[in-house]
C-alpha positions in Angstrom: 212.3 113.1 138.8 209.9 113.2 135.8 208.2 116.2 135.4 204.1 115.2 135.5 202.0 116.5 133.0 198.7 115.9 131.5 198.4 113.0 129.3 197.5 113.4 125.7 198.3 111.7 122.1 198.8 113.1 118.8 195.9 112.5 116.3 199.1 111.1 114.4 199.8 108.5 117.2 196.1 107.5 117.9 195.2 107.0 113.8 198.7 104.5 113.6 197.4 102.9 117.0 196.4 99.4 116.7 193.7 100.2 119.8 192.3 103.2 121.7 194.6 103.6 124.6 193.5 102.7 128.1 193.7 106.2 129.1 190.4 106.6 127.1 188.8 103.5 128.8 186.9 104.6 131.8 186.9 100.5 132.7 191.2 100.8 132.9 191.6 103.8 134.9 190.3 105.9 138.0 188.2 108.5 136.4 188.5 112.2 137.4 185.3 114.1 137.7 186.6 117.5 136.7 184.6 120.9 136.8 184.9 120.5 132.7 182.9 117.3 133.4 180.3 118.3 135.4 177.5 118.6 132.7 178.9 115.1 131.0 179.1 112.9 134.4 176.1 114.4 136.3 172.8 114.0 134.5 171.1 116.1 137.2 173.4 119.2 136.8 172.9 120.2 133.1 172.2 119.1 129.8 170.2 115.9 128.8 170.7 112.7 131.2 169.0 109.5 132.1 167.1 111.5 134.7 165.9 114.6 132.8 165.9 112.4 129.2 163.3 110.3 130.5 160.6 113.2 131.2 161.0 114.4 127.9 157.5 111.9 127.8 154.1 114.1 128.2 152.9 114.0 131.5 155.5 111.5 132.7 157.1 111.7 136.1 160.4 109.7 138.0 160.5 108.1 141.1 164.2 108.2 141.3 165.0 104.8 143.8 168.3 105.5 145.1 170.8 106.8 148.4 170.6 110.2 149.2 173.7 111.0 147.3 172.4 110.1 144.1 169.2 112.1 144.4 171.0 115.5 145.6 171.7 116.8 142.3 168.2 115.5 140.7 166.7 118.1 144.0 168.3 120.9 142.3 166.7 119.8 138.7 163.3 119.6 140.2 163.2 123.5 141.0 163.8 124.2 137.5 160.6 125.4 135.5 158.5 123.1 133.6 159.8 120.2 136.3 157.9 121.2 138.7 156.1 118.0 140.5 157.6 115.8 138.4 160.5 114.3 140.4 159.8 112.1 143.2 162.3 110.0 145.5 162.6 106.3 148.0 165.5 106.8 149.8 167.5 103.9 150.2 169.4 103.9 153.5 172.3 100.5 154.7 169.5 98.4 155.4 167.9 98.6 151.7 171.6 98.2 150.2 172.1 95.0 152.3 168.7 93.4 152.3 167.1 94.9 149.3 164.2 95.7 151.1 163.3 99.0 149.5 162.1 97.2 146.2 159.1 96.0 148.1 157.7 99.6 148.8 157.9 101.2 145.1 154.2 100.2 144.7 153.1 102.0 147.5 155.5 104.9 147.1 154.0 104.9 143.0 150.3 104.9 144.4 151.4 107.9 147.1 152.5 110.0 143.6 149.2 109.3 142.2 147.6 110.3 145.2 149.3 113.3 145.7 149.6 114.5 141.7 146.3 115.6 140.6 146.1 114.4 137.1 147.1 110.6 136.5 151.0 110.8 134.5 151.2 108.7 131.2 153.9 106.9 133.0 155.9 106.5 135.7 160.0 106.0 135.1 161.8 104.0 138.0 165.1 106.0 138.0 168.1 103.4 139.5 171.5 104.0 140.2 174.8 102.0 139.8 173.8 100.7 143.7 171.1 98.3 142.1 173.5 97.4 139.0 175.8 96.0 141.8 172.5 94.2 143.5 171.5 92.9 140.3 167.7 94.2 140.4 165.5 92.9 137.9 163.8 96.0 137.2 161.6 94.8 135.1 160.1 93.1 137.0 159.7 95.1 139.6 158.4 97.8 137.2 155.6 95.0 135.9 154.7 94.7 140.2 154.4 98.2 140.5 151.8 98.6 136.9 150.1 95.8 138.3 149.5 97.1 141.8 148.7 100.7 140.9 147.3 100.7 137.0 149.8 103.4 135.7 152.2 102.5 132.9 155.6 101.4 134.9 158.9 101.7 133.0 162.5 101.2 134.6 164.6 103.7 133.6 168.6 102.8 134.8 171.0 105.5 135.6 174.3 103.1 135.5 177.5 105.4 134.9 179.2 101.8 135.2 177.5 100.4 131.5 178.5 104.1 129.8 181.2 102.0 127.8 179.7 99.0 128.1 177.0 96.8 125.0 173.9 99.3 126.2 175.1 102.4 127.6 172.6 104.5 129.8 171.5 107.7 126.8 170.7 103.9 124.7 169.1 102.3 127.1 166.5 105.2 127.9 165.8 106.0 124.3 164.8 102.5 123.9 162.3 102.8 126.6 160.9 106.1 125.8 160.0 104.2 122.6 159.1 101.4 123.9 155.2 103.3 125.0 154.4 103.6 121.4 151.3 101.3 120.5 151.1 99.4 116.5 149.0 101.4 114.4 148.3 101.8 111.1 151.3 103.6 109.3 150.8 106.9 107.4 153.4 107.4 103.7 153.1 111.0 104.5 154.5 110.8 108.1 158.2 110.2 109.8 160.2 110.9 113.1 163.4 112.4 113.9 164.8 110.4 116.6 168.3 111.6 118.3 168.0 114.2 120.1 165.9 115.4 123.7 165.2 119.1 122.6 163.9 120.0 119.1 165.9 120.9 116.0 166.4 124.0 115.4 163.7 125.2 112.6 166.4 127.2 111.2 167.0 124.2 109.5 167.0 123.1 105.8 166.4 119.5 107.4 162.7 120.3 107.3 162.5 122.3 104.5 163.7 119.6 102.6 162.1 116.5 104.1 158.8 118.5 103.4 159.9 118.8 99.6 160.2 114.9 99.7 156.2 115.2 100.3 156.1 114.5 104.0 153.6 116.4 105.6 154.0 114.8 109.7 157.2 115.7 110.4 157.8 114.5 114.6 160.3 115.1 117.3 159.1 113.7 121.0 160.5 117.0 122.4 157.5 118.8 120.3 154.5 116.4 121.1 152.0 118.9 123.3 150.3 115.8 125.0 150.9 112.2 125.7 148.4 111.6 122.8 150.3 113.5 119.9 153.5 111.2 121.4 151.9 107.8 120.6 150.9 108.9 117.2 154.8 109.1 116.6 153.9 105.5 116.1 152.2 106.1 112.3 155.3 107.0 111.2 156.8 105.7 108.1 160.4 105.9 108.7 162.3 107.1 111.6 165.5 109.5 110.6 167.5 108.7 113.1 170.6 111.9 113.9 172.2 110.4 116.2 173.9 107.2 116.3 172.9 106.5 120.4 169.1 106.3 118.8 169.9 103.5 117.0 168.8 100.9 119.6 165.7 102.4 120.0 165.1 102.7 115.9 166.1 98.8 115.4 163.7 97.9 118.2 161.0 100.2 116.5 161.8 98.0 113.2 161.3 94.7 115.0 158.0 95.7 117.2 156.4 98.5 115.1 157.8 97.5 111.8 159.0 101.2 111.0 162.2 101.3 109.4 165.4 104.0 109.8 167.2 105.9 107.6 171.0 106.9 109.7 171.9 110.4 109.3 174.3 112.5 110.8 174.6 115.7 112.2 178.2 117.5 110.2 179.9 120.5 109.9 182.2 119.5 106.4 179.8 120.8 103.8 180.3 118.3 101.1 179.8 115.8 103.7 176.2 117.5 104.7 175.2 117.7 100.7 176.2 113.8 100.3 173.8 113.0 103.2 171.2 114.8 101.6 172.2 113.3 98.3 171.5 109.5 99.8 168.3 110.5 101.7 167.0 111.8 98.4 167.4 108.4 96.5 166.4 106.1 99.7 163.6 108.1 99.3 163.0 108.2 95.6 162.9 112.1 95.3 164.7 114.8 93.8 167.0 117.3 96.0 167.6 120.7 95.6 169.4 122.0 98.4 171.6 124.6 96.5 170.5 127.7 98.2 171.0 126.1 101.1 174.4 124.7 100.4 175.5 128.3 98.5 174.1 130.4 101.9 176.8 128.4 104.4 180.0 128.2 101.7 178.8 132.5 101.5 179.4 132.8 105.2 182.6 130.4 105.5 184.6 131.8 103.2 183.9 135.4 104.8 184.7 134.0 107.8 187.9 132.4 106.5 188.8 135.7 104.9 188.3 137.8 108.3 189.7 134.9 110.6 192.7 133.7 108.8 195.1 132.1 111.3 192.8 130.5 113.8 194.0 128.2 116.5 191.5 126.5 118.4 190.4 123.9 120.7 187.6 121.8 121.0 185.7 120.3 123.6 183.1 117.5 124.2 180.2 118.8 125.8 178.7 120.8 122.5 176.3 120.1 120.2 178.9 118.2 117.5 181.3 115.2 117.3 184.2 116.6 118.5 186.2 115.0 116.1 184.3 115.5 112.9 184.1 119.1 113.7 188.1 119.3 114.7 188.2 117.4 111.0 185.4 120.4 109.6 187.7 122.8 110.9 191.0 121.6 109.5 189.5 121.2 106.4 188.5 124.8 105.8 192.7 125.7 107.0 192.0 126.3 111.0 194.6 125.3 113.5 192.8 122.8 115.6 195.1 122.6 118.7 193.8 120.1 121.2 190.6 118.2 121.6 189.3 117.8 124.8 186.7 114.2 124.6 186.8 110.5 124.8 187.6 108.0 122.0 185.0 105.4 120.9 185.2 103.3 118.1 182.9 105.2 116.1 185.4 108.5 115.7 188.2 106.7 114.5 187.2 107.2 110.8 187.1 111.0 111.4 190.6 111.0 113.6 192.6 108.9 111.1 191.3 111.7 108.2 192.1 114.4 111.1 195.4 112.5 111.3 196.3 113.3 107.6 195.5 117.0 107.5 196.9 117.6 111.4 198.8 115.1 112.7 199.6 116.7 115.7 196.6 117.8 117.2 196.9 116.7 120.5 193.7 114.9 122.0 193.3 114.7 125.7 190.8 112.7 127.6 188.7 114.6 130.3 188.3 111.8 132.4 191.9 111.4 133.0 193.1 112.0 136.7 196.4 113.2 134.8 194.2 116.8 133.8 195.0 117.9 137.6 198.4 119.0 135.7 197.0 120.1 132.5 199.1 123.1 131.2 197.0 125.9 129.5 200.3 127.3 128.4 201.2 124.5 126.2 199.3 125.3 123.3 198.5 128.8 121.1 194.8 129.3 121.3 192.6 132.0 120.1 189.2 130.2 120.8 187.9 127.5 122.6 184.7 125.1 121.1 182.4 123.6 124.5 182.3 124.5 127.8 185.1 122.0 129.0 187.7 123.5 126.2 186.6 126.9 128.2 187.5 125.2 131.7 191.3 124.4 130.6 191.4 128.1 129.0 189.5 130.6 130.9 190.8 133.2 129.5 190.4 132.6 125.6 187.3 133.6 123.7 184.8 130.5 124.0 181.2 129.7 121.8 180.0 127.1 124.7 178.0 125.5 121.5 175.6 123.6 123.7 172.0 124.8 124.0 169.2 122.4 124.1 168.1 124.1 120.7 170.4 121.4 118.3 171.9 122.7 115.1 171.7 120.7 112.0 172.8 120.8 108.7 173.7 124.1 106.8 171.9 126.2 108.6 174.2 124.6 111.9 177.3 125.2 110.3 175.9 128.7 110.0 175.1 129.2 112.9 178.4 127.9 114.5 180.4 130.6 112.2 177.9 133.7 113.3 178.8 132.7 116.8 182.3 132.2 116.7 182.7 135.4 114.6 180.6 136.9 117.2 183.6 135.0 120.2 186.4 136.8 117.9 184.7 140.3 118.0 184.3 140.7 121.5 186.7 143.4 123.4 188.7 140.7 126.1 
């Protein structure tokens, strides 16, 4: 009988693959919710989901429509501080699943919020689950009833683990909306936004040091805006930087309604890769760059590192703040052993796995939705750290940098960063 194991592919295999395998394709195969998971499939448990995504709005609250199932996890968010009173919930029971009836009584349970808060929110987000996907609800307009009916700003917000591959995935989706509240104003030359992310850059980073040598002066994240007031004035902007590529919808929708344009950057850990970027912003923008000290501070503490940490085998995971792949690809590049990567496979890493493929063709990438990781061996590999809290879950034992706080890296000063802490991982007595 063939021995069962945990399925992975070489970067090798996948770069020479015509397609991503189904085994990455959560709409081809049962998906396994492992504890290395929990963060990435639960947006109630940790990290930035639909549910916790949405109230990154000043003085917005969710009434989060749903079975009792579904709002379990969002219970436990609720007690954490600064969400106090802000998380509201309509049960659904069989009856509202069959007959639909609950949609009737989200104006009343909106005007029992207001009643009950006692300062009017900026907006209230309808939270849905994958149990109104299935009954086709037109959310929309069932927000529109609700603004109507109670004179709040009404916005759907859907929570549908079933579209996460899909044309508009869920961390899409609510970006859009957030957006979607600011008003047309006048636009100010001196002003832009960094759209991306749900928690502010790190101000470490050269990123703003730099944009302000460019002459902007109005520099915005939504995660920074005090009051609902300083939000909608992200609306004067005069581009939007957009960091990560799942902000996209909402910075072409921003084009179309508010006529603010984007400039696409990424957030890298190759350092040539990070000066290019620069590089291009700099003559989008018609400015000179000088980012050398910058540049010089990072190469200074990599080649330390590389000096102290010679033969490094490592693993990577998915829940971090990084593209697993392009930061398996970083690593390679400056001579690690990048063992196994633990993520999913979109279209959108393929250009960093086929350049993984030529520098370490077998790296081994497994999928953490696979039921097959029940057998995963933590034998089968030689590693000396792990990258992300799910690489830590298949190797308990091994040194770990969980990489992950809401405070996101960027740049230089984010490759720094990363090499402080996994110097720091290395140091520690087991």
């Amino acid at each position: 009988m063939e021995e069962t194991k945990a399925y992975s592919i070489s970067a090798g295999e996948l770069a020479a693959s015509d397609a991503i395998p189904d085994a990455f394709s959560t709409a081809k195969q049962l998906i396994y919710a492992s504890p290395a998971t929990l963060a990435f499939h639960s947006p109630g448990a940790q990290g930035f989901g639909v549910k916790r995504a949405a109230l990154v709005v000043p003085g917005s609250v969710m009434l989060l429509v749903a079975p009792a199932c579904c709002g379990r996890n969002t219970r436990l968010l609720s007690e954490v501080k600064g969400y106090e009173n802000r998380y509201f919930f309509l049960l659904m029971d069989e009856s509202d699943i069959v007959t639909g009836r609950h949609l009737k009584k989200i104006p009343q349970a909106v005007q029992e919020i207001l009643d009950f808060l006692d300062q009017k929110p900026s907006v209230v987000f309808l939270c849905s689950t994958c149990v109104d996907a299935l009954l086709g609800t037109d959310w929309d307009r069932v927000a529109a009833k609700a603004e109507e009916a109670t004179g709040v700003p009404v916005r759907p917000c859907t929570m549908y683990a079933l579209t996460r591959q899909g044309r508009k995935p869920p961390m899409e989706t609510v970006r859009q909306t957030i957006y979607d509240l600011l008003p047309k104003t006048a636009k100010n030359p001196r002003a832009c936004n960094i759209l991306g992310f749900f928690s502010d850059i790190d101000q470490e980073s050269e990123l703003f040091s730099i944009l302000k040598s460019f002459g902007l002066r109005k520099i915005r994240q939504v995660s920074s805006c005090r009051d609902y007031g300083e939000f909608q004035e992200m609306a004067e902007a005069n581009f939007n930087l957009v960091l990560n590529p799942e902000a996209m919808l909402a910075a072409q929708d921003l084009e179309e309604r508010l006529s603010i344009p984007s400039i696409e950057i990424r957030r890298l850990y190759q350092l040539d890769k990070i000066h290019r970027q620069y590089e291009g912003l700099s003559r989008v923008l018609g400015a000179s760059l000088d980012d050398g000290k910058y540049f010089l501070a990072a190469k200074s503490a990599l080649n330390a590192f590389q000096k102290k940490h010679r033969d490094l085998h490592i693993s990577i995971g998915e829940t971090l703040n990084a593209n697993p792949f392009e930061l398996s690809l970083a690593l390679s590049r400056y001579g690690f052993h990048v063992e196994e990567i633990f993520a999913s496979v979109t279209a959108n890493d393929l250009p960093y796995i086929r350049r993984l493929a030529a520098l370490s063709p077998d790296t081994r990438v497994y999928t953490n939705l696979s039921p097959t990781m029940l057998f995963y061996d933590c034998g089968s590999a030689r590693v000396d750290l792990t990258i992300g809290q799910d690489a830590h879950f298949y190797h308990a034992n091994t040194r770990n940098v969980p990489w992950n706080g809401d405070l996101q890296p960027f740049g230089y000063a984010g490759l720094a960063e990363l090499i402080t802490q996994m110097d720091r991982a290395l140091e520690e007595r087991a």
